[in-house]
C-alpha positions as a printed Julia matrix, in Angstrom:
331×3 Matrix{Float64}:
 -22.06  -31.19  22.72
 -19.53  -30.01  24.72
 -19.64  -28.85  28.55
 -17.32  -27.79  31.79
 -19.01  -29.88  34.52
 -19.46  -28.06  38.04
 -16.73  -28.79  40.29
 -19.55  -30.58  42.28
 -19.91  -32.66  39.21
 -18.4   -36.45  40.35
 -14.82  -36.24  39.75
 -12.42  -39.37  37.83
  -9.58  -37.65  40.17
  -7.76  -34.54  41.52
  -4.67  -32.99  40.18
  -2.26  -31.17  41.99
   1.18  -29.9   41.58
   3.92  -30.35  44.14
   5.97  -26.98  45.05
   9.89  -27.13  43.17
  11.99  -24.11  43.39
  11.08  -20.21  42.97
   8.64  -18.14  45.77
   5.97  -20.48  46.13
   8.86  -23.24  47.48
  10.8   -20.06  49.49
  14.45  -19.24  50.24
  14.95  -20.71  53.55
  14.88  -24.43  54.47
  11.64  -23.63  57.29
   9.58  -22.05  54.56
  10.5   -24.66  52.26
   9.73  -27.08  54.63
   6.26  -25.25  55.39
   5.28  -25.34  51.23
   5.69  -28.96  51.05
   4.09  -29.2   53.77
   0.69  -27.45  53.04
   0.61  -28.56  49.52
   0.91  -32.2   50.62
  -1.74  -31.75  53.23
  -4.59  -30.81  50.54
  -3.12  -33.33  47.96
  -3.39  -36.3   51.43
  -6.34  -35.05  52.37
  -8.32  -34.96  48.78
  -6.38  -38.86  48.54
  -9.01  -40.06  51.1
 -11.73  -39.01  49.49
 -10.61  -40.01  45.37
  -7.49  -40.58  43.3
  -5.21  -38.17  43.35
  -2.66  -37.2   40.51
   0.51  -35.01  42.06
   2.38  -32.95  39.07
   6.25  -33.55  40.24
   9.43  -31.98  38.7
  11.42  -35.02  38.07
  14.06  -33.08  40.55
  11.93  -33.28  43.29
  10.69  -36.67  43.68
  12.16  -37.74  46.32
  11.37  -34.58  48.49
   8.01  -35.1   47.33
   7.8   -38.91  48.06
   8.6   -37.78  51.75
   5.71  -35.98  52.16
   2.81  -37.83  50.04
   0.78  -40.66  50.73
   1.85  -43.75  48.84
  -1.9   -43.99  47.83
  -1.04  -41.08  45.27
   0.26  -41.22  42.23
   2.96  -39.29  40.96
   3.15  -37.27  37.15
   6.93  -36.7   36.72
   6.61  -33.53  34.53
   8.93  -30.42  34.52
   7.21  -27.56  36.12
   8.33  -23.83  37.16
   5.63  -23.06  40.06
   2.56  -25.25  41.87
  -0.7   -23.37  40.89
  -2.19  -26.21  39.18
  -5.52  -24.92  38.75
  -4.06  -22.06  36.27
  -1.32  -23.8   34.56
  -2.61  -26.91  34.44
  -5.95  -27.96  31.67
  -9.22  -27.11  32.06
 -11.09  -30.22  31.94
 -14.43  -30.55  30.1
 -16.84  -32.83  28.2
 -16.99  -33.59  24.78
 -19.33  -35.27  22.8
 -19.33  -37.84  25.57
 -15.46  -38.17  26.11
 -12.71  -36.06  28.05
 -11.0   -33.01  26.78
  -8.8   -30.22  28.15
  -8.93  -27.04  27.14
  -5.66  -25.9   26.7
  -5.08  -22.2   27.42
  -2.41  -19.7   27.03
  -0.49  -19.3   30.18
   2.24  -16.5   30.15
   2.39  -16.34  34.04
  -0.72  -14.18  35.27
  -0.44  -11.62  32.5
   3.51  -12.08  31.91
   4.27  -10.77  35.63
   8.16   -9.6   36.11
   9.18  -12.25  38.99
   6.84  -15.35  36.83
   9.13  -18.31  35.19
   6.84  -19.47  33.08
   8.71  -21.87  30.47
   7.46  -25.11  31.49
   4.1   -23.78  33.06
   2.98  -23.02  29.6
   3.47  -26.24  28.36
   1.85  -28.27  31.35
  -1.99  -28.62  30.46
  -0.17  -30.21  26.86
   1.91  -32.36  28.43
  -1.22  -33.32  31.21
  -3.59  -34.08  28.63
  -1.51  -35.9   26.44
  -0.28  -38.26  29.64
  -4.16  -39.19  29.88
  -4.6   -39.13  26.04
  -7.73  -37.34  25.71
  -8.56  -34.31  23.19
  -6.54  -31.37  23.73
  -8.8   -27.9   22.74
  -6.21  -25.44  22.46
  -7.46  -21.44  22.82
  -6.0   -18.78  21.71
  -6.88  -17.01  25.07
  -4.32  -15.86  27.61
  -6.66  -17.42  31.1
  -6.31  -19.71  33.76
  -8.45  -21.9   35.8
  -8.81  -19.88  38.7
 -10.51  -16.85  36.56
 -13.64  -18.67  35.9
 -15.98  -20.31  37.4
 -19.28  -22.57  36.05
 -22.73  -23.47  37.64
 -22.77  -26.74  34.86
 -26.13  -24.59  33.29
 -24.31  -22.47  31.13
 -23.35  -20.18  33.07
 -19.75  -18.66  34.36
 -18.29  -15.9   36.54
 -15.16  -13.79  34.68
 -13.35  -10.7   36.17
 -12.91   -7.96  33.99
  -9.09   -7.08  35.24
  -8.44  -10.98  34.47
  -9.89  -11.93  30.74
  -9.86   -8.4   29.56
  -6.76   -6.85  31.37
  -3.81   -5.59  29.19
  -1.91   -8.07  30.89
  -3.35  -10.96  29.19
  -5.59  -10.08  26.35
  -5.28   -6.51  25.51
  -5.71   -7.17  21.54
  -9.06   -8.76  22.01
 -12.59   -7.57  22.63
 -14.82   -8.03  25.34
 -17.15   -9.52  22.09
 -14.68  -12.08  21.63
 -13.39  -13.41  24.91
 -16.75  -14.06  25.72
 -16.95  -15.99  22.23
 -13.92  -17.93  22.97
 -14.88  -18.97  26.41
 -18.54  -19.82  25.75
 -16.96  -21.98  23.05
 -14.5   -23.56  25.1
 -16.57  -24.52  28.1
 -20.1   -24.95  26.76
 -21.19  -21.62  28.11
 -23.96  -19.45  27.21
 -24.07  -16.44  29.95
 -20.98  -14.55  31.41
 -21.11  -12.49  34.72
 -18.57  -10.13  34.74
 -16.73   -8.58  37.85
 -15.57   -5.12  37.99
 -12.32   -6.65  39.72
 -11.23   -9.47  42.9
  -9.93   -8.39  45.88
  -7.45   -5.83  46.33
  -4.55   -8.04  47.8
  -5.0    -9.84  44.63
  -3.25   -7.09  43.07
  -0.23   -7.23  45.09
   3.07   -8.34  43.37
   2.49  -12.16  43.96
  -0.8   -11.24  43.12
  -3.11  -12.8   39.45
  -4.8    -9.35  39.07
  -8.57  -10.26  40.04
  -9.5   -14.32  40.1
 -12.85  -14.8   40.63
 -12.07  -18.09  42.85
 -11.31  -15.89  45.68
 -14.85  -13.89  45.4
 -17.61  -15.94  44.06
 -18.85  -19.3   43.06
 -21.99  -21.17  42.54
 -23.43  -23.77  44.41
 -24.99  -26.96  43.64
 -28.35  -25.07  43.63
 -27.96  -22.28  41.95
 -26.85  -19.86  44.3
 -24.2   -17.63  44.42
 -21.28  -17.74  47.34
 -19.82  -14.13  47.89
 -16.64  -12.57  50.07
 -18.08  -10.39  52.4
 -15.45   -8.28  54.22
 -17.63   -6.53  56.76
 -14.83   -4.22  57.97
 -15.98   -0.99  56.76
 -11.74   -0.2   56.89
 -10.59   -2.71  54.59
 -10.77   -1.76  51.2
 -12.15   -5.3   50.41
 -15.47   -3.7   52.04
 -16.76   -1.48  48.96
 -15.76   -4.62  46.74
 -18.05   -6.99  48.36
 -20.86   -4.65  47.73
 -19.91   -4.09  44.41
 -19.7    -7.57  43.97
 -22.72   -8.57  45.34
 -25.0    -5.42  43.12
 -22.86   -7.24  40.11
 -24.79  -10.82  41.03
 -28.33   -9.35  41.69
 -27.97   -7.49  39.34
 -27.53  -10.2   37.06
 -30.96  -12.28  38.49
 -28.74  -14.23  40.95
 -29.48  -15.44  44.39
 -26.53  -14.3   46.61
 -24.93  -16.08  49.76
 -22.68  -13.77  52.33
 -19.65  -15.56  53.57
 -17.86  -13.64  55.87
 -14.22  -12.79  55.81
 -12.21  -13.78  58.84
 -11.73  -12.23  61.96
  -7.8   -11.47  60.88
  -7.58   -8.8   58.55
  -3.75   -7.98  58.35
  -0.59   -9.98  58.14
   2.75   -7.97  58.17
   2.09   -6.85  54.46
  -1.15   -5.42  54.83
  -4.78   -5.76  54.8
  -5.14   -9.66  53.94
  -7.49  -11.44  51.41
  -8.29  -14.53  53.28
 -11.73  -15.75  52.05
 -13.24  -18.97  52.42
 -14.82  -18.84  49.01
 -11.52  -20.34  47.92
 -12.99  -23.73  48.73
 -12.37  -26.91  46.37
 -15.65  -29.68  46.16
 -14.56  -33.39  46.04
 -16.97  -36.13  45.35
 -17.11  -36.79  49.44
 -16.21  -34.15  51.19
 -14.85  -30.58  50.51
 -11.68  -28.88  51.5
 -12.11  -25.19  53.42
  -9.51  -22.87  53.7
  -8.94  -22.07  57.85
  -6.92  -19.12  59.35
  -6.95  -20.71  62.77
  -9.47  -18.1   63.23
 -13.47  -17.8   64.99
 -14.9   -17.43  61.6
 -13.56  -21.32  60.72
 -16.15  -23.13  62.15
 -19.04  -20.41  61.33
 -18.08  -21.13  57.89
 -17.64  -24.74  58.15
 -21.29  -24.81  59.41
 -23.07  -23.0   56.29
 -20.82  -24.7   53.78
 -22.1   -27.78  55.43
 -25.86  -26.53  54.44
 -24.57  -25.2   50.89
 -23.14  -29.39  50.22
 -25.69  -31.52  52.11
 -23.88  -35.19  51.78
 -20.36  -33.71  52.28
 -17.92  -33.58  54.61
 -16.45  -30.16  55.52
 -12.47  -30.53  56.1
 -10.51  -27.95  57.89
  -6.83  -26.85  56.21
  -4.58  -24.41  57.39
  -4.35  -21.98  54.27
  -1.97  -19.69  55.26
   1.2   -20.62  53.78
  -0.71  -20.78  50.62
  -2.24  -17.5   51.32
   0.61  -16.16  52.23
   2.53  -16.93  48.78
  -0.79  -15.68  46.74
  -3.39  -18.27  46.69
  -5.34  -21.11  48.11
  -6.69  -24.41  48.37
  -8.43  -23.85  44.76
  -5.75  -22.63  43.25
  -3.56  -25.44  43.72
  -6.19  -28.1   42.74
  -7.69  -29.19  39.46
 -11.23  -31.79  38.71
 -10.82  -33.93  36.02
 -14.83  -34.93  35.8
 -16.21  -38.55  35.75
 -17.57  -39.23  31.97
């Protein structure tokens, strides 16, 4: 029988990739300097906690090498951007063993500025380093669009699965089929859309990491923007009518105090969280909400312990903490 653990699941290691050239890395030599930077912080931190796997283009080992702790290992593979969590496999059980589900990546729904070559061919090349199963879909996805509770069930955003972008020849019917098949799953919660920075042009059109996720309990954790100005503010409600609606118990988590950065109204959220078998790694904005948040997350994972990252580099080149890490689960 085959399942997706819950990212709360015990993990055999983390995977992360290590920023190369292109946006994410940035044109001058202090922004590149602040990407390497961030990304090696989550990668060091998760390192203290369990193994750690860094994805490296075999062009940037040495920059990489500077900045990572010698405990990790390194994955020479050729890569075009450093959202591992999309690009890279989605791990699951099968019939007792490893596998990877292997989706179709085409650069969050074939995006004009996205170089996506190499990207597409990661989760292959991942899976076949660790030589497990690879369950290849014929779904355009990525990991940061869905999200399990381990019982069957998972979160999906309409704009995501079901946007033109991605999978505009395929039924609602049928994505559901594909996933359910894929991961184990039995129930899909659907989102009317993710936050509205999401959207932007570094944006992926609506992940659900960003908005919602279960908890070891069954629970649901929800962005709520209580700024009745930000256009995140009718979202939250609509997202949290979605989950109740659907018999789920829903958690508020507040946005940040900070709701604009000199782009616009920001979508900071602390939902964007990533469980390791220890501890779990919190998104900060060097902001009064940090340590609210800190607190309940410490209630939501009873056992772990809460770490504090700066997210706003990764924030500020369209994601976060999750979306740069992947679980491979303990068998």
């Amino acid at each position: 029988m085959r399942h997706m653990p819950p990212e709360w699941h015990p993990h055999e290691r983390t995977w992360v990739a290590f920023p190369h050239h292109g946006y994410t890395l940035g044109d001058t030599e202090a922004e590149q300097l602040a990407a390497r930077k961030t990304w090696a912080e989550v990668a060091n931190r998760a390192s203290d906690y369990e193994p750690v796997t860094v994805v490296v283009h075999p062009a940037g080992v040495k920059d990489a090498k500077k900045h990572l702790s010698s405990q990790i290992e390194i994955a020479e593979i050729e890569i075009d951007d450093a959202w591992l969590r999309d690009s890279g496999p989605t791990f699951v059980i099968d019939s007792g063993k490893l596998a990877g589900v292997d989706w179709i990546f085409n650069g969050w729904g074939a995006q004009s500025w996205a170089k996506y070559d190499s990207d597409a061919l990661v989760a292959r090349e991942i899976v076949e380093l660790l030589g497990v199963e690879r369950l290849a879909s014929n779904l355009v996805n990525e990991g940061g669009g869905i999200h399990v509770d381990g019982k069957g069930r998972v979160l999906l955003t309409e704009t995501v699965q079901l946007g033109k972008e991605r999978n505009p020849g395929l039924s609602k019917e049928e994505v559901e089929a594909e996933i359910h098949e894929k991961l184990g799953t039995h129930e899909a919660i659907w989102l009317k859309r993710g936050l509205t920075r999401d959207y932007d042009e570094f944006g992926t059109k609506g992940h659900v990491d960003i908005v919602a996720c279960f908890t070891p309990d069954g629970r649901v954790l929800y962005h709520d923007q209580r700024n009745e100005r930000h256009p995140d503010f009718l979202i939250s409600k609509e997202v949290r009518q979605t989950l109740e609606a659907a018999g789920l118990e829903t958690v508020a988590v507040s946005a940040p105090e900070v709701q604009v950065d000199g782009h616009g109204f920001v979508d900071y959220s602390y939902i964007n969280h990533y469980v390791l078998n220890d501890a779990v790694l919190l998104c900060s904005f060097d902001d009064p909400v940090d340590k609210e948040v800190a607190a309940q997350l410490r209630d939501v994972y009873p056992g772990r312990k809460i770490e504090l990252i700066d997210a706003r580099e990764l924030f500020a080149r369209g994601g976060g903490i999750h979306c740069i890490t992947q679980q491979q689960p303990k068998v």
